[in-house]
mmCIF file of the C-alpha atoms, coordinates in Angstrom:
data_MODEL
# 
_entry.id   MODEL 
# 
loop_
_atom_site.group_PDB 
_atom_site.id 
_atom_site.type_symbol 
_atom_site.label_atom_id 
_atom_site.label_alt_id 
_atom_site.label_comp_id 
_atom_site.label_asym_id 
_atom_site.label_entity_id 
_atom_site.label_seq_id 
_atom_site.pdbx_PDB_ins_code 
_atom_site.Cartn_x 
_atom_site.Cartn_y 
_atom_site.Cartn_z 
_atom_site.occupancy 
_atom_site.B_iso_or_equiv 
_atom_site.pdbx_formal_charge 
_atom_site.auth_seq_id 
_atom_site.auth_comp_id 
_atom_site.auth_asym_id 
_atom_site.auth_atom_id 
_atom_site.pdbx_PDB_model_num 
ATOM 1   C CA . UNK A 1 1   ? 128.080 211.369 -103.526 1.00 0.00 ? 1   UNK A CA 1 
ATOM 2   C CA . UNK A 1 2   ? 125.193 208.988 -103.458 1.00 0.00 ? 2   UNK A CA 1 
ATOM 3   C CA . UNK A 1 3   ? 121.827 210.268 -103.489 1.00 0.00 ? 3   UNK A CA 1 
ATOM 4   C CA . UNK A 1 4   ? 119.745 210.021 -100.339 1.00 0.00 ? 4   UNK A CA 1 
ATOM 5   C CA . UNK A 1 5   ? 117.750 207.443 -100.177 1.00 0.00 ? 5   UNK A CA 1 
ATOM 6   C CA . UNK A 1 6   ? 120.551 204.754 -102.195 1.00 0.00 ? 6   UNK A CA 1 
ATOM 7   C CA . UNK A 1 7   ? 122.741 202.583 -101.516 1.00 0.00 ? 7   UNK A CA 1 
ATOM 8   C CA . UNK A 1 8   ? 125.959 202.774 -102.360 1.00 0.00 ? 8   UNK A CA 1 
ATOM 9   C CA . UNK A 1 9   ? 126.844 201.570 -105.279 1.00 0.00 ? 9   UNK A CA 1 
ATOM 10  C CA . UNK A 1 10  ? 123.254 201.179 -107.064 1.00 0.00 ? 10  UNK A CA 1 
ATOM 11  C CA . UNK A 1 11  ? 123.100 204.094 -109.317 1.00 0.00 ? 11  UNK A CA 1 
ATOM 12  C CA . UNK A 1 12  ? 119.811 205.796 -109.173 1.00 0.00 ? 12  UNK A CA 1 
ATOM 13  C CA . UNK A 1 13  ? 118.336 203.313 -106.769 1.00 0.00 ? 13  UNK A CA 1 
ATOM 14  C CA . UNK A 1 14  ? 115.976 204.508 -104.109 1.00 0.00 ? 14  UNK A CA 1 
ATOM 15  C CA . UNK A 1 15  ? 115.400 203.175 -100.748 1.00 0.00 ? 15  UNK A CA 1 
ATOM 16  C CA . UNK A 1 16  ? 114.686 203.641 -97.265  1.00 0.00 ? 16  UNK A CA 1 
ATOM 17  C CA . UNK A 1 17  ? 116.285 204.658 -94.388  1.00 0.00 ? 17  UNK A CA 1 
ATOM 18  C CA . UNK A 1 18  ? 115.327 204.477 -90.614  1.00 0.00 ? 18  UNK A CA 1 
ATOM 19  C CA . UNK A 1 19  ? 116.841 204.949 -87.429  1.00 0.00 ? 19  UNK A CA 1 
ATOM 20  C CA . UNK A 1 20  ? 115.748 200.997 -86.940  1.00 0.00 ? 20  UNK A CA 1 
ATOM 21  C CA . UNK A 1 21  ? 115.503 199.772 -90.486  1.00 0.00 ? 21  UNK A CA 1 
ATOM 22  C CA . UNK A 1 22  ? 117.900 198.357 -92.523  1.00 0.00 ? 22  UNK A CA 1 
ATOM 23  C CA . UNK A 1 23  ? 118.096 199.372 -96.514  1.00 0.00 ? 23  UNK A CA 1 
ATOM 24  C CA . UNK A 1 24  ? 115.223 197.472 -98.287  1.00 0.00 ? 24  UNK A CA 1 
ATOM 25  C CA . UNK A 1 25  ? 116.835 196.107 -101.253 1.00 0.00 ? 25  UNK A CA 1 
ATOM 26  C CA . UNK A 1 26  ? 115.363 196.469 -105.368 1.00 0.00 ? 26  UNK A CA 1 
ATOM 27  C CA . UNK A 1 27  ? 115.134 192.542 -106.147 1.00 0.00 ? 27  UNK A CA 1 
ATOM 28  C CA . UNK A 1 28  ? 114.593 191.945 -102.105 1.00 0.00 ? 28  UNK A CA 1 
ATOM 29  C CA . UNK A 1 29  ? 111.834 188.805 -102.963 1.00 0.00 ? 29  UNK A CA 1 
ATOM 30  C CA . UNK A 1 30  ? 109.712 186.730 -100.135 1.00 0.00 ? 30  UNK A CA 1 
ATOM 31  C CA . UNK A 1 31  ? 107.288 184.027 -100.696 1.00 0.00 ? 31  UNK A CA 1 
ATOM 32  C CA . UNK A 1 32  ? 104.246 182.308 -99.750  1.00 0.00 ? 32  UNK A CA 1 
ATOM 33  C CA . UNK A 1 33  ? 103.149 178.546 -100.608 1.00 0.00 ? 33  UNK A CA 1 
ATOM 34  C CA . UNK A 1 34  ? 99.340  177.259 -100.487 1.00 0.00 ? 34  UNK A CA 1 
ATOM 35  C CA . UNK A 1 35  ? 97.647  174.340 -101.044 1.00 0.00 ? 35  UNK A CA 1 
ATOM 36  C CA . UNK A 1 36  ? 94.263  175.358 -102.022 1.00 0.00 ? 36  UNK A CA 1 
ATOM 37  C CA . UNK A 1 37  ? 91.728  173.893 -100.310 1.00 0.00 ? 37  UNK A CA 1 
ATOM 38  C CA . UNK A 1 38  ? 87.716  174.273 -100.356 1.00 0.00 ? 38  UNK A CA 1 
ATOM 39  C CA . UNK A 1 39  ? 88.174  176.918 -97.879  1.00 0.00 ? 39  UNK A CA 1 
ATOM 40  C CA . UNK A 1 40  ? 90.021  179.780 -100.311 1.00 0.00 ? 40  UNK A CA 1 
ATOM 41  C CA . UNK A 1 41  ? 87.714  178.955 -103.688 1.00 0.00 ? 41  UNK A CA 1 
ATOM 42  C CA . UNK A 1 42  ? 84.874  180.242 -105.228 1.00 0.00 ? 42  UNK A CA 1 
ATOM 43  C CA . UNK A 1 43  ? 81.710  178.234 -104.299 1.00 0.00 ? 43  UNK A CA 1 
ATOM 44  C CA . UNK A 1 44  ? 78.833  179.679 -106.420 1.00 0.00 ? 44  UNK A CA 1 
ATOM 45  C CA . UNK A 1 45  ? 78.872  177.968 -109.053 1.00 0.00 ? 45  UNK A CA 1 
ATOM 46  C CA . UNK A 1 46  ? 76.932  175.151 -107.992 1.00 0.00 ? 46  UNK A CA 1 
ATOM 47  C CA . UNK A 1 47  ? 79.258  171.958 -108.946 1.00 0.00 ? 47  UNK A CA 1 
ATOM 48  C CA . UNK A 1 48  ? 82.328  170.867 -106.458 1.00 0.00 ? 48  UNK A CA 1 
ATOM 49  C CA . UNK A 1 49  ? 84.367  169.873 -109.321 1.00 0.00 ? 49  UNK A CA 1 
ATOM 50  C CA . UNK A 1 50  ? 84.138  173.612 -110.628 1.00 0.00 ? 50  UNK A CA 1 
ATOM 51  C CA . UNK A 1 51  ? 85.848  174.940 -107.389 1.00 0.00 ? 51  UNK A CA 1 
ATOM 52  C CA . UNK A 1 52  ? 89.051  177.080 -107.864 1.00 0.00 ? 52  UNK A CA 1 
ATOM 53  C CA . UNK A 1 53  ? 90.728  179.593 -105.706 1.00 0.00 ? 53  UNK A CA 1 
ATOM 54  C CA . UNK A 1 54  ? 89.286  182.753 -105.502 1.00 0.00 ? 54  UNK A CA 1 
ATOM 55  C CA . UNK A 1 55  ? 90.385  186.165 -106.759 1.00 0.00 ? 55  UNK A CA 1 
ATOM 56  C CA . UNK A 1 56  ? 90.335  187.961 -103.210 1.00 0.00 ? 56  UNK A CA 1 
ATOM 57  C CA . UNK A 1 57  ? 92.435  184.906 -101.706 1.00 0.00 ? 57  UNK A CA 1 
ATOM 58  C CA . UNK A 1 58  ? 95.181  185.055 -104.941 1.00 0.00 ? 58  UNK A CA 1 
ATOM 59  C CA . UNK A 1 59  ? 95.143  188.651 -104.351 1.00 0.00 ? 59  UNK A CA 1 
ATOM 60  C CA . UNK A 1 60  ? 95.647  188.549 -100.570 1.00 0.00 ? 60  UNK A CA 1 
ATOM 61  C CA . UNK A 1 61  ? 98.309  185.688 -100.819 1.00 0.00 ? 61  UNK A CA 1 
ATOM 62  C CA . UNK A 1 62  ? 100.305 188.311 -103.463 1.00 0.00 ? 62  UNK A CA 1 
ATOM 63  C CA . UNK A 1 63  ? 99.580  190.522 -100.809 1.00 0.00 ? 63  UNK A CA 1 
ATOM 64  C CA . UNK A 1 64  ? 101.406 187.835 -97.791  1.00 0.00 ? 64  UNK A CA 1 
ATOM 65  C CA . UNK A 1 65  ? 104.664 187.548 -99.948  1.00 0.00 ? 65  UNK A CA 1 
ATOM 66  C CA . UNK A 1 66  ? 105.366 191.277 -100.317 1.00 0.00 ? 66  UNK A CA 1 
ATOM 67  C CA . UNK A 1 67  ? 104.785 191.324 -96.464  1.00 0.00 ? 67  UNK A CA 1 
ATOM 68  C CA . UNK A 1 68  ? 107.433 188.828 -96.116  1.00 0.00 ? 68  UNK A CA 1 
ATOM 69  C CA . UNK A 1 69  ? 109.632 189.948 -98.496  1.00 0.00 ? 69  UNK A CA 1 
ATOM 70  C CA . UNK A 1 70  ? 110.225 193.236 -96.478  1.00 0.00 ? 70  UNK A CA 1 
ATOM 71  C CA . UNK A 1 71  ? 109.234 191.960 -93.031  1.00 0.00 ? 71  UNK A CA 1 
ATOM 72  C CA . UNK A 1 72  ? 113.225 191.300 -92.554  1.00 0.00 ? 72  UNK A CA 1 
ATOM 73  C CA . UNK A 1 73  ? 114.503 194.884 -93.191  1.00 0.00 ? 73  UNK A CA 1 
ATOM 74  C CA . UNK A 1 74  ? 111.596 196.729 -91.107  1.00 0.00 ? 74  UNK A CA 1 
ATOM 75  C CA . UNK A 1 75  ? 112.100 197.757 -87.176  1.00 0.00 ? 75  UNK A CA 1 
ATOM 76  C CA . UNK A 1 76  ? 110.937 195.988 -84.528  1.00 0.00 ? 76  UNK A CA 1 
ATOM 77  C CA . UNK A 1 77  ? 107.521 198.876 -84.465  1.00 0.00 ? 77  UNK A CA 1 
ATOM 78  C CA . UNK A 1 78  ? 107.422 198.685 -87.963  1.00 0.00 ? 78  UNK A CA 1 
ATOM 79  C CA . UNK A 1 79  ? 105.115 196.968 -90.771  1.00 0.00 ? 79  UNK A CA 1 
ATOM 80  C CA . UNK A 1 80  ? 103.812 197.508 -93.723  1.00 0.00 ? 80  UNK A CA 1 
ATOM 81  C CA . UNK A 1 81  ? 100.000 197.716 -94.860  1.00 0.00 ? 81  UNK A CA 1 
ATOM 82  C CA . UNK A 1 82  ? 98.592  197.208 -98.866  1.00 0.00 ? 82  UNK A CA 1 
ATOM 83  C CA . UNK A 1 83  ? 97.819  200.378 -100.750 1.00 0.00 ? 83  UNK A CA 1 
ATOM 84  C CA . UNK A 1 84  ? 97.127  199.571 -104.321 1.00 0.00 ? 84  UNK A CA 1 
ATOM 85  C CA . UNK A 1 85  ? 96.798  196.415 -106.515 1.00 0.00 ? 85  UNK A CA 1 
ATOM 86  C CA . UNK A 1 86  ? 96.357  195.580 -109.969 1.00 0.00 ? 86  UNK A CA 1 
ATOM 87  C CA . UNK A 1 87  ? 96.315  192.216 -110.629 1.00 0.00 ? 87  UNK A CA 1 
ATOM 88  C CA . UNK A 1 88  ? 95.442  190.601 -113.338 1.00 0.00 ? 88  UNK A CA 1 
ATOM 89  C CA . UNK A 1 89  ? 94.265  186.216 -112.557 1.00 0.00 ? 89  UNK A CA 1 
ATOM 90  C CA . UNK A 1 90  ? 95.018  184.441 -115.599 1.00 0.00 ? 90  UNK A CA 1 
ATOM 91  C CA . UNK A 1 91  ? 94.400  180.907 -114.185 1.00 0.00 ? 91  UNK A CA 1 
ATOM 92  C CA . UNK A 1 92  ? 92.053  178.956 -112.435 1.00 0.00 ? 92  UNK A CA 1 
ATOM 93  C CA . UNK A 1 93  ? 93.765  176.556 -110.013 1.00 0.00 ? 93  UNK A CA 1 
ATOM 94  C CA . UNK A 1 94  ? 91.826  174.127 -108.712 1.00 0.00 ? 94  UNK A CA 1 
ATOM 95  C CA . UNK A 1 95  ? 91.603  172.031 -105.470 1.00 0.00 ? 95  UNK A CA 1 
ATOM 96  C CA . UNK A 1 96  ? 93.880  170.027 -104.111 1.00 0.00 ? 96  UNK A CA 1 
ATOM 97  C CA . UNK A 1 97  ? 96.652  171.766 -106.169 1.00 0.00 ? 97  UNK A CA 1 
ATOM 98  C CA . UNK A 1 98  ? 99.824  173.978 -105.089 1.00 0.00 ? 98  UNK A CA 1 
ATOM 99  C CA . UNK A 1 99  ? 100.079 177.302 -105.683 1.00 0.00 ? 99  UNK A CA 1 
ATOM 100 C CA . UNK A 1 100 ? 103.406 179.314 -104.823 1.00 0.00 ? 100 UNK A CA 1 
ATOM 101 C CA . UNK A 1 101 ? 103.223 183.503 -104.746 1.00 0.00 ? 101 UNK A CA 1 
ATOM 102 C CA . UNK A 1 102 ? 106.059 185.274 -105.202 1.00 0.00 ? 102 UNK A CA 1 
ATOM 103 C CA . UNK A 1 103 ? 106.565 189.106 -104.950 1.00 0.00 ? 103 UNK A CA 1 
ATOM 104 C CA . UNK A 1 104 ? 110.184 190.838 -105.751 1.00 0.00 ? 104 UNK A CA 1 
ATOM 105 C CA . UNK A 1 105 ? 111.083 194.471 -104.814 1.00 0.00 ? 105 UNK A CA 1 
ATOM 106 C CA . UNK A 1 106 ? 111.033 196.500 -107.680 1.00 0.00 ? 106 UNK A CA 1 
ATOM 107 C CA . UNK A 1 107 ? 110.928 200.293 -106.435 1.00 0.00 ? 107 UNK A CA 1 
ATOM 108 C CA . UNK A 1 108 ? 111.348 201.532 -102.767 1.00 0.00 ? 108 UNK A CA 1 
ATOM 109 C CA . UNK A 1 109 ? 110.541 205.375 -102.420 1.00 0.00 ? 109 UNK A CA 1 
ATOM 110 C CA . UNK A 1 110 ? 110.396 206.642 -98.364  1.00 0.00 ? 110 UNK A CA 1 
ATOM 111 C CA . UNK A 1 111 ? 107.990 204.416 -97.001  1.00 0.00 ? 111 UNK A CA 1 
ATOM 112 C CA . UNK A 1 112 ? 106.553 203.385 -100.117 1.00 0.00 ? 112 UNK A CA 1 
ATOM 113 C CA . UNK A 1 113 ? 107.393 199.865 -101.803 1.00 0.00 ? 113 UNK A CA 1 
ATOM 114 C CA . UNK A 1 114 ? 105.822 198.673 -104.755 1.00 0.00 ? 114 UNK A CA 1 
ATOM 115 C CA . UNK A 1 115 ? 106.308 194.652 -106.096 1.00 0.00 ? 115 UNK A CA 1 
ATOM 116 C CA . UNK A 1 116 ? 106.059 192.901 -109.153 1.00 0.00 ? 116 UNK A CA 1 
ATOM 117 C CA . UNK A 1 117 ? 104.219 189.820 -107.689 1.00 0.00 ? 117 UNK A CA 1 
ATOM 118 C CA . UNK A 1 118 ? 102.797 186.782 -109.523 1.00 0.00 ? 118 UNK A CA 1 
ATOM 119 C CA . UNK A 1 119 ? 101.191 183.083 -108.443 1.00 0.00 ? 119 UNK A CA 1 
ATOM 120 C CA . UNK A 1 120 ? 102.209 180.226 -110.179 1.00 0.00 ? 120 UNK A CA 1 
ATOM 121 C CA . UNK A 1 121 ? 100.263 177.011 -109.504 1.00 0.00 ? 121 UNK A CA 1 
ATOM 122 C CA . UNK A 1 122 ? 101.417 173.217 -110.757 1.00 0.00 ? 122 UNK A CA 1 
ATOM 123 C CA . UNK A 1 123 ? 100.820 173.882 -114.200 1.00 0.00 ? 123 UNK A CA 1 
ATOM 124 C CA . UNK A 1 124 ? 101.165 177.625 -115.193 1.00 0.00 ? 124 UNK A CA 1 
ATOM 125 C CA . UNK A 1 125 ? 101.012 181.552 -114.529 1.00 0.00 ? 125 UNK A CA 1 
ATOM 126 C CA . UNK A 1 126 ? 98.149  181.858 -112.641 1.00 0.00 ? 126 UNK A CA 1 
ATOM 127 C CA . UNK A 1 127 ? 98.195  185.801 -111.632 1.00 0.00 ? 127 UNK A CA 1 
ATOM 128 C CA . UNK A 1 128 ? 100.703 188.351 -112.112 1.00 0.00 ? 128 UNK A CA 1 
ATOM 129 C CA . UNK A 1 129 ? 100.807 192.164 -111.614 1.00 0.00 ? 129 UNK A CA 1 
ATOM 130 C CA . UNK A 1 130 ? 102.052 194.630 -108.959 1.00 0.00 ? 130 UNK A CA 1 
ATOM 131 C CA . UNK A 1 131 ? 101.550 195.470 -105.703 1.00 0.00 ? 131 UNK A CA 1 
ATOM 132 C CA . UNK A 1 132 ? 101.995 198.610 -103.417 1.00 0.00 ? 132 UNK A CA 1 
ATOM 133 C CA . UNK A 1 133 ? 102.892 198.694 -99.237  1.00 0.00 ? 133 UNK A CA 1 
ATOM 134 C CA . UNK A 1 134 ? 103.524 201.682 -96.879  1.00 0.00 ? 134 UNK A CA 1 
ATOM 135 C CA . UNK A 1 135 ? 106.145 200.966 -93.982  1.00 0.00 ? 135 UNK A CA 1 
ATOM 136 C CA . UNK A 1 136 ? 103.873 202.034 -91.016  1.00 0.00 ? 136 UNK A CA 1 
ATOM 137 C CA . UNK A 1 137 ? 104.893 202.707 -87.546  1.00 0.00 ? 137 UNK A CA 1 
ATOM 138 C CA . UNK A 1 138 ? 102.105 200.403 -85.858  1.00 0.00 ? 138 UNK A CA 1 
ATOM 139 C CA . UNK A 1 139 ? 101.980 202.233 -82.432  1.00 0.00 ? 139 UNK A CA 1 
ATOM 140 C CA . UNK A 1 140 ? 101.420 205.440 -83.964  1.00 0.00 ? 140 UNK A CA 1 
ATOM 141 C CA . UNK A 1 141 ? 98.651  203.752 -86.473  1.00 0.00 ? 141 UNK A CA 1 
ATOM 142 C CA . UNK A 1 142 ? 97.256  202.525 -83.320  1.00 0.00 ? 142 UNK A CA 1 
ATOM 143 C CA . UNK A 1 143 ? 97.101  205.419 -81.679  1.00 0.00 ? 143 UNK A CA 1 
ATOM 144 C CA . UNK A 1 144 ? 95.836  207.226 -84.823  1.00 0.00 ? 144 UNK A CA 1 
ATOM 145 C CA . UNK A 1 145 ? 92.955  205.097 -85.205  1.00 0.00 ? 145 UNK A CA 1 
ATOM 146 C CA . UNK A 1 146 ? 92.188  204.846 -81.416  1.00 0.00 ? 146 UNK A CA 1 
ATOM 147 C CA . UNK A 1 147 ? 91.066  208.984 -81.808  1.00 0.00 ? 147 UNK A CA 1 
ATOM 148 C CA . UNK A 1 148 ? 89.548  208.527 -85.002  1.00 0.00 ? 148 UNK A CA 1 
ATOM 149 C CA . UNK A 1 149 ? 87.301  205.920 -83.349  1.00 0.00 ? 149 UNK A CA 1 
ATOM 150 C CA . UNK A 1 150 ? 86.533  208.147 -80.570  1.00 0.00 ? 150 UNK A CA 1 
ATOM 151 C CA . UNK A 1 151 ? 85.586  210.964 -82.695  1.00 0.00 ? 151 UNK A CA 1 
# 
C-alpha cells in the first residue's frame, strides 16, 4: 500500500491531493528570466555604475518561479502564497545583465511546498536557498479577509 499523500511508486514521497489538483511532483521545477533593469536595483548608493539588483526583487523573482513551478498542478480556485524564505544573495548582478531564477520541488506536505530555488546571472550563482508556499483556496482567502477587514 502506498502511503497517503504518495505517489505510486516514489517510496516515502509526500504530496498532495485534491478533488481538482493533480499530484505536485518532488523535482516539479518552473522558471523565471529577467533582464535587470534600473527599475529592480538598489539606488542609494549614489553612483549609476554601482547599480545592481536588489535583494527584495532576487527574493521576489525566487519567489515567481516556485509560483510557476506549481501553478500547473493547482485547481482552477487554487494558488499558492510565500510563507518563509531564507535566502542567502551571493552576487551582485548588475544592469543590463540576465538573470534566470529557478526553483525545483523538493518536499510537498498537504498544502505545504517548500523549493530549493537559486538565481544565476551571466556570470555566476547569484542567490540560492529555499523557499516555502501554501496551496490556498483564493475564494475562501477572499472571503476570509473580506470579515477580517470588516472587523
Amino acid at each position: 500500500m502506498t502511503p497517503k499523500g504518495s505517489q505510486p511508486g516514489e517510496r516515502g514521497a509526500t504530496a498532495r491531493y485534491h478533488i481538482d489538483m493533480k499530484f505536485i511532483p518532488i523535482g516539479a521545477a518552473g522558471t523565471h528570466r529577467l533582464l535587470v533593469t534600473p527599475e529592480v536595483t538598489i539606488d542609494f548608493l549614489g553612483d549609476d555604475e554601482a547599480r545592481v539588483l536588489s535583494t527584495p526583487h532576487l527574493i521576489g523573482y525566487m519567489e515567481w518561479a516556485a509560483r510557476n513551478a506549481i501553478k500547473p498542478y493547482l485547481g482552477a480556485d487554487e494558488d499558492s502564497v510565500g510563507t518563509m524564505v531564507n535566502i542567502r544573495h551571493l552576487a551582485a548582478t548588475p544592469v543590463g545583465m540576465s538573470v534566470e531564477f529557478t526553483a525545483t520541488v523538493v518536499e510537498v506536505a498537504d498544502r505545504r511546498v517548500v523549493f530549493r530555488v537559486e538565481a544565476r546571472d551571466e556570470q555566476e550563482l547569484a542567490g540560492e536557498g529555499t523557499h516555502e508556499r501554501f496551496v490556498v483556496n483564493v475564494p475562501r482567502l477572499a472571503a476570509k479577509l473580506a470579515a477580517k477587514r470588516s472587523k
